[in-house]
C-alpha positions in Angstrom: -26.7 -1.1 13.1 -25.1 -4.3 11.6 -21.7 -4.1 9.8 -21.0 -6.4 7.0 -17.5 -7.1 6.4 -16.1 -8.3 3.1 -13.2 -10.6 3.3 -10.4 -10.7 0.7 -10.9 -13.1 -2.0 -8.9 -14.0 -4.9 -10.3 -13.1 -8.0 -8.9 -16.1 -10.0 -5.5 -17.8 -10.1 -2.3 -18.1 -12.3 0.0 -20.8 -12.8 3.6 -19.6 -12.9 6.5 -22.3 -13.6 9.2 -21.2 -11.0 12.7 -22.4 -12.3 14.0 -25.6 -9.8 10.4 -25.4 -7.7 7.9 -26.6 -10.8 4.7 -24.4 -11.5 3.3 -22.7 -8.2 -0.7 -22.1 -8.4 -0.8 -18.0 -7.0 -3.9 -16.6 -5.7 -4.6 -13.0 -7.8 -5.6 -10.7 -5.1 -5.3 -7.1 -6.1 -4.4 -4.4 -4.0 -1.1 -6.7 -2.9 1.0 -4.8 -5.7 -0.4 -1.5 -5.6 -0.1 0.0 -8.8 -0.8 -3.2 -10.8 -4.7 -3.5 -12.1 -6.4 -6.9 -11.5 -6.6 -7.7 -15.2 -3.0 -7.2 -15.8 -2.0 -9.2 -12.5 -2.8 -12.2 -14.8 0.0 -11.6 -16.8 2.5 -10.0 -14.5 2.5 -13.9 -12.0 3.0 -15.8 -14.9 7.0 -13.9 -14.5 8.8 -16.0 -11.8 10.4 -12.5 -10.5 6.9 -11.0 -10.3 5.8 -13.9 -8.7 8.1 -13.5 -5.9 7.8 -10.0 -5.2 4.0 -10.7 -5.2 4.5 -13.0 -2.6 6.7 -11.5 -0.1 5.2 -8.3 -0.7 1.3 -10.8 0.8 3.6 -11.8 3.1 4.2 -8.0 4.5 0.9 -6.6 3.6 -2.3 -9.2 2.8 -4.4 -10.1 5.7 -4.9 -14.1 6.4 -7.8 -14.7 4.9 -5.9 -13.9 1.4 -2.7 -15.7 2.6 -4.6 -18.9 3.1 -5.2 -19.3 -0.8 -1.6 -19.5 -0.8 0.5 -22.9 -1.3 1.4 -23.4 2.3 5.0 -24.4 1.2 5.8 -21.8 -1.1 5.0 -19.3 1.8 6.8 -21.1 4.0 9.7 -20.9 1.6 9.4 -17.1 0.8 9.0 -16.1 4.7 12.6 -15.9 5.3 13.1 -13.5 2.7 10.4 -11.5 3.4 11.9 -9.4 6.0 8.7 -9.1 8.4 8.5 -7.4 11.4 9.6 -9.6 14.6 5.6 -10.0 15.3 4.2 -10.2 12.3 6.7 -12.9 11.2 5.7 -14.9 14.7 2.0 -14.6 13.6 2.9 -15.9 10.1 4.8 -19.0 11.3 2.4 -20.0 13.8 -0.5 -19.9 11.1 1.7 -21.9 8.9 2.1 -24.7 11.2 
């Protein structure tokens, strides 16, 4: 019997201006904030705070295949704050370079 897996894909994107950075295209994912529904997700990125959280919390959680809609910098920005395990954080990096 043949499995068919689905692999995560954004549902759409949001443009959030992030003071000092400019505006930061964000993948909208749901599941990544747990209790948030995908149509209210639109709203919530457009919040620079929101916007963080939702990205360090796809930096704990979200496999790579929802990771890679992300702007490579802005992860790259967010991963020290992200607080990762030591392995996870390895794998991260090294999919970043």
């Amino acid at each position: 019997m043949k499995r068919t897996y689905r692999f995560v894909q954004p549902s759409g994107t949001v443009v959030c201006a992030i003071p000092g950075k400019g505006e930061i295209e964000l993948p909208v994912v749901q599941g990544i904030l747990k209790h948030a529904s995908r149509e209210s997700l639109f709203d919530l990125l457009k919040d620079p705070d929101i916007a963080l959280k939702y990205t360090l919390e796809a930096l704990r959680v979200a496999p790579w295949s929802a990771l890679q809609h992300f702007p490579r910098e802005w992860l790259k920005e967010c991963l020290p704050k992200a607080d990762l395990r030591e392995g996870r954080a390895r794998a991260v990096e090294f999919m970043l370079s």
